[in-house]
CHARMM-style PDB file with segment names, atoms N, HN, CA, C and O in Angstrom:
ATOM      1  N   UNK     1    -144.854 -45.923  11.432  1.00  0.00      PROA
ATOM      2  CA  UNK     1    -144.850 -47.268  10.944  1.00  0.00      PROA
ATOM      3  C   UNK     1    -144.922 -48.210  12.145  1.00  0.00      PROA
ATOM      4  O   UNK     1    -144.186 -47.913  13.086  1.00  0.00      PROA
ATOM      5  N   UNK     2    -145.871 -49.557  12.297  1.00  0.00      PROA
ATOM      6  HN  UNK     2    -146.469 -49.798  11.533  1.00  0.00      PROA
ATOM      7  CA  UNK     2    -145.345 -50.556  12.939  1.00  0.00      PROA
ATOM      8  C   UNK     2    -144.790 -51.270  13.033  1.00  0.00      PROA
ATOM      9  O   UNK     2    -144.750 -51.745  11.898  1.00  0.00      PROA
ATOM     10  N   UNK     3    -144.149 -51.889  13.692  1.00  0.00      PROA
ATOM     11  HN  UNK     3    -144.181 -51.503  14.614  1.00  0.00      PROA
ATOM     12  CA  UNK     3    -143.072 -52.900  13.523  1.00  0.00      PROA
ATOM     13  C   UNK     3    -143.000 -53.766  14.767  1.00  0.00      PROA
ATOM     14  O   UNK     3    -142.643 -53.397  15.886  1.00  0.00      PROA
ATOM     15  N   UNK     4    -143.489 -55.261  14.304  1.00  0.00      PROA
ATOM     16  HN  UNK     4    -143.778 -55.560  13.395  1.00  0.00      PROA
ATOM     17  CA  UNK     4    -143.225 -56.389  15.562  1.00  0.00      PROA
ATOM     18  C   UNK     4    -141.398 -56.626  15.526  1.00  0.00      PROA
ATOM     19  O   UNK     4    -140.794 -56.899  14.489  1.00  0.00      PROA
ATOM     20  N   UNK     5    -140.856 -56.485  16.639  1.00  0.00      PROA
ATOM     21  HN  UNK     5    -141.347 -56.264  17.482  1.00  0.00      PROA
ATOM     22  CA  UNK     5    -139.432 -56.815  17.337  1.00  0.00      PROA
ATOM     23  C   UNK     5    -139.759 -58.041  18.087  1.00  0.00      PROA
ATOM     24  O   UNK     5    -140.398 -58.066  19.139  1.00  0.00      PROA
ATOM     25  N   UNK     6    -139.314 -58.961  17.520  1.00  0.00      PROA
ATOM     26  HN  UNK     6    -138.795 -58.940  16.665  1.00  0.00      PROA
ATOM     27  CA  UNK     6    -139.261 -60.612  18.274  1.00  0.00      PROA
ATOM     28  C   UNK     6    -138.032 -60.389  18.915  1.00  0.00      PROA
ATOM     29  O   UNK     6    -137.161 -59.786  18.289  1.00  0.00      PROA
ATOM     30  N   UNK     7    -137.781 -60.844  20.262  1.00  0.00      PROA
ATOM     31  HN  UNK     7    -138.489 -61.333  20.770  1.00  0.00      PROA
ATOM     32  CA  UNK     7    -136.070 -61.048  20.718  1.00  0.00      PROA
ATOM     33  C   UNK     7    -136.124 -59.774  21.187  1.00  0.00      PROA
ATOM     34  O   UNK     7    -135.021 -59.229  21.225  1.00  0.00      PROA
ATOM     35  N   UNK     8    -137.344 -58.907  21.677  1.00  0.00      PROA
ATOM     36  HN  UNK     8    -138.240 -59.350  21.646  1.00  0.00      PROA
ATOM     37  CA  UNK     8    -137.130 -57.439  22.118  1.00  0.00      PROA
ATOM     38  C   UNK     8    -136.926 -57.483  23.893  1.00  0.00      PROA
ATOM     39  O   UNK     8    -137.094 -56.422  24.495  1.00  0.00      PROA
ATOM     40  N   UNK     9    -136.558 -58.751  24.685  1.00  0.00      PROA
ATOM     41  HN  UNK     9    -136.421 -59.612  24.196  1.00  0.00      PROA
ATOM     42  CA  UNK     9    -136.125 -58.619  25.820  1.00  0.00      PROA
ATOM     43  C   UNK     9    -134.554 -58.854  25.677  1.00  0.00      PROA
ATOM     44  O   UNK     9    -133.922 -58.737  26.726  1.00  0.00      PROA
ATOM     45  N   UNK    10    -134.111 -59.050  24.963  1.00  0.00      PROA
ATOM     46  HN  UNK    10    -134.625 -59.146  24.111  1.00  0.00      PROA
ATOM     47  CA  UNK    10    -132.514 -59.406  25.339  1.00  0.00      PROA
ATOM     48  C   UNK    10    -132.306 -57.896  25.342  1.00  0.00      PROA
ATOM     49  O   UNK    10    -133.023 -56.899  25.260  1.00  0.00      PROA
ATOM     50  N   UNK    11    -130.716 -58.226  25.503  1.00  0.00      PROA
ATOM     51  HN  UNK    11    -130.133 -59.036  25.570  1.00  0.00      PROA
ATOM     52  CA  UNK    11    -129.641 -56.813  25.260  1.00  0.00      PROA
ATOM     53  C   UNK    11    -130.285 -56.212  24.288  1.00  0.00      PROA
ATOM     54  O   UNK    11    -131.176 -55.372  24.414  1.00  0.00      PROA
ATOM     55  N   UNK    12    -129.543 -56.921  22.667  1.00  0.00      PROA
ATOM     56  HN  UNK    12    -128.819 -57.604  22.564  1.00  0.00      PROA
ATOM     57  CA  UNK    12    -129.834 -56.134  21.788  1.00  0.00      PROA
ATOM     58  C   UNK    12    -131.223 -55.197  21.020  1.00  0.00      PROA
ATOM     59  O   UNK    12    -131.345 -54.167  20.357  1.00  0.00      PROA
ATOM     60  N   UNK    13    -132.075 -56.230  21.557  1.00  0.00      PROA
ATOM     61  HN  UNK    13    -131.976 -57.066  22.095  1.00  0.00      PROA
ATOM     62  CA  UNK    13    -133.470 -56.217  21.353  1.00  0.00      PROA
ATOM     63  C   UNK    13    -134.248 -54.692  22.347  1.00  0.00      PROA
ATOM     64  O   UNK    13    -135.152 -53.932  21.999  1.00  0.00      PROA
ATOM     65  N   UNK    14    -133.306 -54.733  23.827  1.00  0.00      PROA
ATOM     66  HN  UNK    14    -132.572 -55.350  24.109  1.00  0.00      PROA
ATOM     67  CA  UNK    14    -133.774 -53.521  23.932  1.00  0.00      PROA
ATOM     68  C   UNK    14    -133.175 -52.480  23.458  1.00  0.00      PROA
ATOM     69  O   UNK    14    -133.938 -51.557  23.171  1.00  0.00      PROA
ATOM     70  N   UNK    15    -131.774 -52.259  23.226  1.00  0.00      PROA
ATOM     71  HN  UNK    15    -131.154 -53.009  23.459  1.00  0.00      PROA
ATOM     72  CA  UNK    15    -131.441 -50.935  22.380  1.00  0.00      PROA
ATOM     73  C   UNK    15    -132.309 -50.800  21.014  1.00  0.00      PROA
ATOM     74  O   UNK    15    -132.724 -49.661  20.803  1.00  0.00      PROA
ATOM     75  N   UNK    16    -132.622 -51.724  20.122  1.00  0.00      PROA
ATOM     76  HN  UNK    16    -132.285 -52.649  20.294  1.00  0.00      PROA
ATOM     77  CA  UNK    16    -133.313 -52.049  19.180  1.00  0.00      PROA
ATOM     78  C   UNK    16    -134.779 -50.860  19.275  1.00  0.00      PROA
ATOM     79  O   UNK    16    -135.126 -49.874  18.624  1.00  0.00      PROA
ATOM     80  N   UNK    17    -135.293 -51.570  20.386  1.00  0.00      PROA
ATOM     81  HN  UNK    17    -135.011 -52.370  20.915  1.00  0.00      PROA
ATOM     82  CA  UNK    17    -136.792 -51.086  20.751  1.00  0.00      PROA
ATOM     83  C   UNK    17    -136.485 -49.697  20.761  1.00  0.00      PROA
ATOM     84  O   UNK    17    -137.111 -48.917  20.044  1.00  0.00      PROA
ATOM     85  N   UNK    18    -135.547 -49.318  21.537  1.00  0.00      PROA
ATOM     86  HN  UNK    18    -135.038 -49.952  22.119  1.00  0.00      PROA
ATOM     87  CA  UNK    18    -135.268 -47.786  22.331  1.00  0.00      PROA
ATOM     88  C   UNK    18    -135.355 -47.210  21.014  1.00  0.00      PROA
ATOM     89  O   UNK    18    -136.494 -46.897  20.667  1.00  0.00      PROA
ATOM     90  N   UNK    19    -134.564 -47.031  20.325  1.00  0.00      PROA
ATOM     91  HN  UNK    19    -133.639 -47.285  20.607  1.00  0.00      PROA
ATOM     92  CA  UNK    19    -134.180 -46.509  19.402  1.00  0.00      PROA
ATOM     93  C   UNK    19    -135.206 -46.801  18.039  1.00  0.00      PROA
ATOM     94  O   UNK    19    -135.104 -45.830  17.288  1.00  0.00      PROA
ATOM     95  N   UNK    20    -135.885 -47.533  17.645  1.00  0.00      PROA
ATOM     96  HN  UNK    20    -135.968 -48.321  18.255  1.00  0.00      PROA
ATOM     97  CA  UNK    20    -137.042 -47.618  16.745  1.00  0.00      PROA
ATOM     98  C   UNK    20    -138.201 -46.834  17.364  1.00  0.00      PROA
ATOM     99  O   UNK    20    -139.030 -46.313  16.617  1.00  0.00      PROA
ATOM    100  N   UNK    21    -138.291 -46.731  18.606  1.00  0.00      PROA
ATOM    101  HN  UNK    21    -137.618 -47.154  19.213  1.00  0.00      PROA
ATOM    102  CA  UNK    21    -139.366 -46.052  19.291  1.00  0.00      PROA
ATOM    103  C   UNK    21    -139.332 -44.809  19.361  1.00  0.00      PROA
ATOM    104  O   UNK    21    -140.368 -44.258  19.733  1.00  0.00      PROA
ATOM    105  N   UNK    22    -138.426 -44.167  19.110  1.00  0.00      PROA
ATOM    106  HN  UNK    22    -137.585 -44.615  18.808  1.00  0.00      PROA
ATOM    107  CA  UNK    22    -138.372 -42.657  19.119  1.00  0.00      PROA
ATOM    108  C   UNK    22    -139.102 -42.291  17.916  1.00  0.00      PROA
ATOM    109  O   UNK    22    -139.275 -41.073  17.968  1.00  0.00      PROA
ATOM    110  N   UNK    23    -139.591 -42.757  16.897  1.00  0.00      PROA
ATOM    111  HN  UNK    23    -139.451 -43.747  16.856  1.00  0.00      PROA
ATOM    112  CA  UNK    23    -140.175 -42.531  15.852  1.00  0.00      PROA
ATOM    113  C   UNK    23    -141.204 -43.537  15.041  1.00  0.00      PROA
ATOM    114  O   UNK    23    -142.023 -43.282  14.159  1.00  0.00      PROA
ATOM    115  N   UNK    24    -140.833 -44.817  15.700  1.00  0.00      PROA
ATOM    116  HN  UNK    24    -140.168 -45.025  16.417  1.00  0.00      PROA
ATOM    117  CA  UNK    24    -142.073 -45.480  15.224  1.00  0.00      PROA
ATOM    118  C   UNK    24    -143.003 -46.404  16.493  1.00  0.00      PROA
ATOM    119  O   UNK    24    -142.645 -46.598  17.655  1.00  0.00      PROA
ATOM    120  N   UNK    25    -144.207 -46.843  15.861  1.00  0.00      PROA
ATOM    121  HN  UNK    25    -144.498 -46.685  14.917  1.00  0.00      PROA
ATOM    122  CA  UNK    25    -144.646 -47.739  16.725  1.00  0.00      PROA
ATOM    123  C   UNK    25    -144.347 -49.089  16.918  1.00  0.00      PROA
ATOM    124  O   UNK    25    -144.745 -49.965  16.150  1.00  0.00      PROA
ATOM    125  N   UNK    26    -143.492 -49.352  18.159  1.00  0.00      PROA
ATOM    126  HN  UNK    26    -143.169 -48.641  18.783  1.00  0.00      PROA
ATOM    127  CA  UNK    26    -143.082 -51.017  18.019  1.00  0.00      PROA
ATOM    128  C   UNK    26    -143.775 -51.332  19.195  1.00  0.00      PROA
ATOM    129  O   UNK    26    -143.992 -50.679  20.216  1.00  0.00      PROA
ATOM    130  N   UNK    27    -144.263 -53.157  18.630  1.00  0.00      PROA
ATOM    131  HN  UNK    27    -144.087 -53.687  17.800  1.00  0.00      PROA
ATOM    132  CA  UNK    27    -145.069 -54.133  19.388  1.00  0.00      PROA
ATOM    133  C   UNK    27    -143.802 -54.874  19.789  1.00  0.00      PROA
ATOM    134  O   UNK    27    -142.970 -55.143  18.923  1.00  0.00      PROA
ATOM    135  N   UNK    28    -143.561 -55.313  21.427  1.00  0.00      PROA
ATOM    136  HN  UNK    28    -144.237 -55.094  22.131  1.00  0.00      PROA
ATOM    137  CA  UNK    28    -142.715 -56.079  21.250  1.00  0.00      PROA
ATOM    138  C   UNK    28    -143.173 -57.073  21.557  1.00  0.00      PROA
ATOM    139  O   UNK    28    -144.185 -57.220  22.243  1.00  0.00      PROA
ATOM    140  N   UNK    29    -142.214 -58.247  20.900  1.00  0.00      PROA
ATOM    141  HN  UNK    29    -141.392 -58.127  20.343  1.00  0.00      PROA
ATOM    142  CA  UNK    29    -142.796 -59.749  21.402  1.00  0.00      PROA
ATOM    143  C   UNK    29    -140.970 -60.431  22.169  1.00  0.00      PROA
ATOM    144  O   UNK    29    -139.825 -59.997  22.042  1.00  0.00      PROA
ATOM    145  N   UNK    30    -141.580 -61.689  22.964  1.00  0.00      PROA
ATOM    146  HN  UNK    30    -142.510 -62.041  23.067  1.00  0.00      PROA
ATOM    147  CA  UNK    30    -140.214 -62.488  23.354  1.00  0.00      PROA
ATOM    148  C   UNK    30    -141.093 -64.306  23.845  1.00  0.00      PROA
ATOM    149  O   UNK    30    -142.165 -64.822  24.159  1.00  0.00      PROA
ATOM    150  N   UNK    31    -140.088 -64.503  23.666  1.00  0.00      PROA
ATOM    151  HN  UNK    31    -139.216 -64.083  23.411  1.00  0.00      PROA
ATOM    152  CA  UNK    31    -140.903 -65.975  24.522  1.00  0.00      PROA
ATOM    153  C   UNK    31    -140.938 -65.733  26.332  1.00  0.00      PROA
ATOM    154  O   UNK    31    -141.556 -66.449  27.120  1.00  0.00      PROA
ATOM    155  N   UNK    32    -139.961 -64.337  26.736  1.00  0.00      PROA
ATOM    156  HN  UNK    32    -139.459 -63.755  26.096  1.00  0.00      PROA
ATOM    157  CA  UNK    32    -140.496 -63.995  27.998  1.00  0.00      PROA
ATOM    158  C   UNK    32    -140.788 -62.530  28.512  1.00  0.00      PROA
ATOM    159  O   UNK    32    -140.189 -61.726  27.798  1.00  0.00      PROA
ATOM    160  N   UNK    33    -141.372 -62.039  29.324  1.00  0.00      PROA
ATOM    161  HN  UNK    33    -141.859 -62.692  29.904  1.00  0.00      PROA
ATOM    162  CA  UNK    33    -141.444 -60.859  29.523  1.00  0.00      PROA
ATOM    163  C   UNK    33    -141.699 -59.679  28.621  1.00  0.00      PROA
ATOM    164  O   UNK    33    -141.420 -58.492  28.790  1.00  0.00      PROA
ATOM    165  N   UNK    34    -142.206 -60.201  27.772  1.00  0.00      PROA
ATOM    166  HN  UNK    34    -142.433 -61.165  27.634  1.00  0.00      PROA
ATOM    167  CA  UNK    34    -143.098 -58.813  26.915  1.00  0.00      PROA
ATOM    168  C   UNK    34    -144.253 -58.500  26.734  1.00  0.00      PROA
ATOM    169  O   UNK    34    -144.815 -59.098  27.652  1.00  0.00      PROA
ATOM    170  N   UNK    35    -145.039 -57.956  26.168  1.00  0.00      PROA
ATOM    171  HN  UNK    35    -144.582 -57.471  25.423  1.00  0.00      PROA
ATOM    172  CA  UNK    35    -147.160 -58.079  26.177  1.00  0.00      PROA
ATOM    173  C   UNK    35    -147.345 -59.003  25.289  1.00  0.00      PROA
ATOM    174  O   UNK    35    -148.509 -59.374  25.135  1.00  0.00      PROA
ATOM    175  N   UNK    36    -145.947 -59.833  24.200  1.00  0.00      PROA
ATOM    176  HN  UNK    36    -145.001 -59.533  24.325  1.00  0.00      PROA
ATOM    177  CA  UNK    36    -146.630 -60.393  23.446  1.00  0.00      PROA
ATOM    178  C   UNK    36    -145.594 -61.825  23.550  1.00  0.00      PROA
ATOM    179  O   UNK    36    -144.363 -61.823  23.509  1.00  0.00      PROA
ATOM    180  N   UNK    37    -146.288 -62.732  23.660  1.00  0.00      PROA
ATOM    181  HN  UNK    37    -147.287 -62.734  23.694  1.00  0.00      PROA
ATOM    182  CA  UNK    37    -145.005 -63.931  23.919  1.00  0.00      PROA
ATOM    183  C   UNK    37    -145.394 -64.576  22.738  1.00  0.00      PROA
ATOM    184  O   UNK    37    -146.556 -64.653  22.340  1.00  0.00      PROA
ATOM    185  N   UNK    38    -144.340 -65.067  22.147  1.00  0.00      PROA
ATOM    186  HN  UNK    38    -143.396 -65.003  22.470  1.00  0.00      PROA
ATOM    187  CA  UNK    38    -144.103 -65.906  20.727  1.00  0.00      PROA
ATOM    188  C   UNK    38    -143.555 -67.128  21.732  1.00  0.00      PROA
ATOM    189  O   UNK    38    -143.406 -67.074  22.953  1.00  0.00      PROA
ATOM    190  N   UNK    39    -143.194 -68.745  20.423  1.00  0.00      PROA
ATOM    191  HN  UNK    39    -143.316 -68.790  19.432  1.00  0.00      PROA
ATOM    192  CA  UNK    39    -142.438 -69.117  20.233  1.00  0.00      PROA
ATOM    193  C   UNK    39    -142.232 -69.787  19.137  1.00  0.00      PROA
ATOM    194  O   UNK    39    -142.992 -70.696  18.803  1.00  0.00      PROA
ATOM    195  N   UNK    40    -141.395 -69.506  18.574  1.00  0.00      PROA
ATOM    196  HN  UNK    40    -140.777 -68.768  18.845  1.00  0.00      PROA
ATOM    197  CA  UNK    40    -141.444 -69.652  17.098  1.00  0.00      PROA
ATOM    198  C   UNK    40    -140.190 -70.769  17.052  1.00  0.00      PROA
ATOM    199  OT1 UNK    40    -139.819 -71.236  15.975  1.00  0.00      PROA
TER     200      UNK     40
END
């Protein structure tokens, strides 16, 4: 499954990633430091 993670540079956002990634495909986005910058 894919799944966009907004907020995937903070703390929580990277345990988040870690752990969704062992089994699915996540895009991450942040307003800094990710391949995908939002700002919402």
């Amino acid at each position: 499954m894919r799944i966009l993670l907004i907020g995937a540079t903070g703390t929580i956002g990277k345990a988040i990633a870690a752990t969704l990634g062992r089994r699915h495909e996540v895009l991450l986005a942040s307003r800094q430091q990710a391949p995908l910058h939002v700002d919402i």
